[in-house]
GUNUMI-297592 format. One line per 4 residues: for each residue x, y, z of N, C-alpha, C. Coordinates in pm, whole numbers, plus 50000, padded with zeros to 5 digits. Each point is the difference from the previous one (the first is absolute). Example, Ala and Ser with C-alpha at 12.3 -4.5 7.8 and 13.67 -1.06 7.14 Angstrom:
// residues 2
51319,49431,50780,49911,50119,50000,50090,50120,50000 | 49965,50105,49928,50082,50119,50006,49923,50109,50073
//
This chain:
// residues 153
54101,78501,75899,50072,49930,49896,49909,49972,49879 | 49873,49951,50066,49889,49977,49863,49989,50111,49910 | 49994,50141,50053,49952,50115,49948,50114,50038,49941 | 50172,49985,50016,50084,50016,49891,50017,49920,49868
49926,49887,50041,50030,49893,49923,49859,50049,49851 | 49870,50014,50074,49911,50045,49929,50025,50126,49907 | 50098,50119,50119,50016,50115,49922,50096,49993,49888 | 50103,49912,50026,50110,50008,49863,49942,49927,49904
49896,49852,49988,49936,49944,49934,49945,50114,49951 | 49884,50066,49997,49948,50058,49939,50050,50190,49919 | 50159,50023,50111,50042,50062,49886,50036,49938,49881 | 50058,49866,50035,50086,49958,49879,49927,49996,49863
49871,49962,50082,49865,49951,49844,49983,50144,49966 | 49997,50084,50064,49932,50172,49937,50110,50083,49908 | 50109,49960,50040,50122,50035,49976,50071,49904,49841 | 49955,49921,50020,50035,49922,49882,49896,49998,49856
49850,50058,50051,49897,50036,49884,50021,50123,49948 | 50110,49992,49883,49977,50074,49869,49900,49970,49901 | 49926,50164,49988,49959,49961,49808,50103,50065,49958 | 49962,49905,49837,50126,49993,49876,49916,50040,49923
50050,50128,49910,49926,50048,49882,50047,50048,49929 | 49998,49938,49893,50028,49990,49830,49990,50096,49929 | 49997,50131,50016,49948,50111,49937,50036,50021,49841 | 49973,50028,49894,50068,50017,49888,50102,50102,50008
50103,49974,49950,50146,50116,49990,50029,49971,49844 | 50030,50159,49953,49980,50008,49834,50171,50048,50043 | 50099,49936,49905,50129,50068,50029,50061,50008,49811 | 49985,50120,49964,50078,49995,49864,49957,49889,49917
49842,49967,49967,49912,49929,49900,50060,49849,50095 | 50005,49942,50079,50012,49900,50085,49881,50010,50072 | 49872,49910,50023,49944,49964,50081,49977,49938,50072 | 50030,49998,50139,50022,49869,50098,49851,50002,50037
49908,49925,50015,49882,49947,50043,49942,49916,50127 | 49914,49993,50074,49956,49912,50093,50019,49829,49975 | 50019,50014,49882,50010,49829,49958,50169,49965,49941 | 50074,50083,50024,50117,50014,49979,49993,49987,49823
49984,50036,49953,49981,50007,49849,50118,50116,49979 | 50105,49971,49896,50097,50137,49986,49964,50006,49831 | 49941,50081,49953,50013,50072,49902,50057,50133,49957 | 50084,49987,49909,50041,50077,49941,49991,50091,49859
49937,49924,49940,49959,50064,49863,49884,49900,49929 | 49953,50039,49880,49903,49884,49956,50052,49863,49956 | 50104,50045,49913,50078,49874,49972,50044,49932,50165 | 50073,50010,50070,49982,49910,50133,49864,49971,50058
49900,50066,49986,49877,49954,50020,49962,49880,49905 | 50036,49966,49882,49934,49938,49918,50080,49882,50049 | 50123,50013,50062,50050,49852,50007,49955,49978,50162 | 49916,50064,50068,49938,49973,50112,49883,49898,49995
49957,50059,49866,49801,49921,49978,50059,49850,49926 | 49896,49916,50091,49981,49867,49950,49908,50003,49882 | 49887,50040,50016,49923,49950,49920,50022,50048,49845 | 49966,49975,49878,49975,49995,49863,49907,50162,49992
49971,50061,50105,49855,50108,49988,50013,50070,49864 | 49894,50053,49933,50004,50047,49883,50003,50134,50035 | 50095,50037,50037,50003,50170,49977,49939,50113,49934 | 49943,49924,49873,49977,50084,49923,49854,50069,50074
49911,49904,50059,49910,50035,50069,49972,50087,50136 | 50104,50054,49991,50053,50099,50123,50021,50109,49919 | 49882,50097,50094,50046,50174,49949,50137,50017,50004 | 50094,50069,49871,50071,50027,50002,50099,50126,50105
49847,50101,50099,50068,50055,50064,50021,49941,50137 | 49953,49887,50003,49998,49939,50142,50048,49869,49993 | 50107,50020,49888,50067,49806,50031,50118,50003,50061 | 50079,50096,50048,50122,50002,50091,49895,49895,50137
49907,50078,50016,49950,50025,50162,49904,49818,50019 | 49978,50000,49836,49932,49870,50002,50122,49846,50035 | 50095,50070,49907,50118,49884,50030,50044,49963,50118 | 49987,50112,50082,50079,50022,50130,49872,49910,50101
49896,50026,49947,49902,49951,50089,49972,49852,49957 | 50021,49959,49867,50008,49855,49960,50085,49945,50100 | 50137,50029,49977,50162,49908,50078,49885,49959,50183 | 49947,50110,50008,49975,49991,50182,49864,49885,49952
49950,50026,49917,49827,49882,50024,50087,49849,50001 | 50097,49994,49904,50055,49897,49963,50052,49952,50082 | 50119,50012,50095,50037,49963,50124,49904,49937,50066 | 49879,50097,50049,49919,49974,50088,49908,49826,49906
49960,50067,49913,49914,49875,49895,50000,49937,49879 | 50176,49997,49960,50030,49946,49940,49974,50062,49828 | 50011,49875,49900,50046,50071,49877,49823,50045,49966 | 49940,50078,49943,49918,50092,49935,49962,49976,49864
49878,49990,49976,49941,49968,49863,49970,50183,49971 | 49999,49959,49834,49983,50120,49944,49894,50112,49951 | 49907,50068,50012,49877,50048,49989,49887,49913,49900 | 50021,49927,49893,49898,49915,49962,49970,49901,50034
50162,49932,50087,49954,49825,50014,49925,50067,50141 | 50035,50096,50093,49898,50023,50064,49851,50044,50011 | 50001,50077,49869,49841,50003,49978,49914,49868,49913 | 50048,49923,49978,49978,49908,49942,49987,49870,50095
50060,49987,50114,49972,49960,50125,49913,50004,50037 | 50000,50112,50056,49909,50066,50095,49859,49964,49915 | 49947,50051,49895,49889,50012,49915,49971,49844,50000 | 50112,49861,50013,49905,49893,50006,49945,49979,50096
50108,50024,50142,49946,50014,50126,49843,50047,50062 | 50023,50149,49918,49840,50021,50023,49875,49943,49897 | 50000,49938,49914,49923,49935,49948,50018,49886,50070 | 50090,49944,50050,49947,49851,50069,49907,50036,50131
50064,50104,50076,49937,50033,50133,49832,49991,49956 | 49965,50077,49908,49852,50048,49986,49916,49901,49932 | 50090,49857,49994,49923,49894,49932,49901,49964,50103 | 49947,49966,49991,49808,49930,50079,50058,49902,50033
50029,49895,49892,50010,49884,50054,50133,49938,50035 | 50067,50138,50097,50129,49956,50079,50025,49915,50107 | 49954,49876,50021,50025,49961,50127,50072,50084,50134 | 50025,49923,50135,50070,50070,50076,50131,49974,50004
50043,49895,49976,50171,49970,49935,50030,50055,49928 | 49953,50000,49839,50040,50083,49914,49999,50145,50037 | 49926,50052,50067,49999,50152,50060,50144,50011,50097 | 49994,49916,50075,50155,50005,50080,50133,49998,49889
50000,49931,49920,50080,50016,49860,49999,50035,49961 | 49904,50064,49963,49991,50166,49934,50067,50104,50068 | 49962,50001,50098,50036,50114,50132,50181,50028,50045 | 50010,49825,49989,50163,50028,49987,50047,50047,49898
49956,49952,49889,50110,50019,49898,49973,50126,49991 | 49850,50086,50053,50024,50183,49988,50117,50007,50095 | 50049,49982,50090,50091,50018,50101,50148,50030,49917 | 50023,49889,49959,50136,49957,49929,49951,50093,49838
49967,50025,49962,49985,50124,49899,50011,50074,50050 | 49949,50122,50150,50010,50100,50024,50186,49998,50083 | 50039,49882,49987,50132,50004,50043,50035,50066,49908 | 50018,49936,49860,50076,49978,49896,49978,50178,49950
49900,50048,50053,49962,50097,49927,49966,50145,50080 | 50113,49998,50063,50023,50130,50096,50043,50087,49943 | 50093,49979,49893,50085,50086,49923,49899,50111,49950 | 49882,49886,49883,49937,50069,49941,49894,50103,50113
49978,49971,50072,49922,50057,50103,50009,50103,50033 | 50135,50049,50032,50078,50119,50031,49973,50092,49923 | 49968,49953,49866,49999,50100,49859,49842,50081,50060 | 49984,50170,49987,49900,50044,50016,49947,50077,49849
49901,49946,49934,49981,50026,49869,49860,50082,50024 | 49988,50006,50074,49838,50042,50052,50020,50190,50062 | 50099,50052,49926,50020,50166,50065,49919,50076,49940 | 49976,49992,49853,49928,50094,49948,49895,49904,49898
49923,50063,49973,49909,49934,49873,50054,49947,49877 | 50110,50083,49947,50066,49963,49888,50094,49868,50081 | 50076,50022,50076,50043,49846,50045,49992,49881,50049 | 49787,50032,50058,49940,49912,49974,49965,49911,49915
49975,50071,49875,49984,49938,49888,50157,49953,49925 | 50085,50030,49998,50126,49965,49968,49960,49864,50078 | 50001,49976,50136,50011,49867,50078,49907,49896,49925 | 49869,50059,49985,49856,49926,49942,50066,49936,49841
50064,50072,49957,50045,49938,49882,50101,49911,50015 | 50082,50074,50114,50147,49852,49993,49907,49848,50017 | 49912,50005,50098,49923,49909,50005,49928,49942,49953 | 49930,50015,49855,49951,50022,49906,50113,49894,49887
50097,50060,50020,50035,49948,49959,50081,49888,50005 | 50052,50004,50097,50040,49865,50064,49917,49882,49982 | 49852,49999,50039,49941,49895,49982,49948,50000,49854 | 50038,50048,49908,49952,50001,49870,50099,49910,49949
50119,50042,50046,50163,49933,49954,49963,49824,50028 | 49938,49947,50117,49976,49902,50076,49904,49948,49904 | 49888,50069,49964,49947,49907,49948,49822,49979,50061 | 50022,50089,50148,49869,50031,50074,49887,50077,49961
50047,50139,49930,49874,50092,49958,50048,50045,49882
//
């Protein structure tokens, strides 16, 4: 009796473990996604994104793929700052880190608030500006200029 009792117990558990997988399905410019995201065109993408992001700072041949990948960071981490307030962040961040006379509190405060910036700033992250030499330097200048705009260099 023990050993039926054991054997249907443990079909039931083997028998009841499905994996579930999300695969992408492209149906007639409809993309259903792992994060259930339904896009359909750019304009329905644009009313997907929370954040303000400045578009303009997105290669123009890769902002379908950037949008699509914004809507999913966003879900996951919320609304997204835009490529300067993030380099402009970040750049005080690392000047505070490399101060000498950081205490160890202030270093823990420091440390978070890198945390909660690299939240805010996944979007920009995603962006790969670093493919060729010429779009290296394209990047070196967005940056460039950003903190020039600020007021930093």
């Amino acid at each position: 009796m023990k050993q039926l009792i054991l054997f249907i117990t443990l079909f039931s558990f083997f028998s009841c473990k499905t994996e579930v997988e999300n695969p992408v399905v492209v149906v007639e410019d409809i993309v259903v996604d792992s994060l259930l995201v339904n896009v359909e065109s750019n304009d329905s993408i644009d009313t997907l994104i929370v954040s303000d992001y400045d578009m303009g700072d997105v290669d123009a041949k890769n902002i379908k793929e950037f949008k699509e990948n914004l809507v999913k960071i966003e879900q996951e981490y919320g609304e997204q700052w835009d490529f300067c307030t993030c380099i402009v962040k970040r750049d005080s961040v690392n000047k505070a880190i490399i101060d000498e006379n950081l205490s160890d509190s202030e270093f823990d405060q420091v440390f978070s608030r890198s945390d909660e910036i690299d939240e805010k700033c996944k979007a920009f992250q995603i962006q790969n500006p670093n493919i060729t030499p010429e779009e290296r330097a394209k990047h070196e200048e967005m940056v460039r200029s950003c903190l020039r705009g600020a007021g930093i260099k």
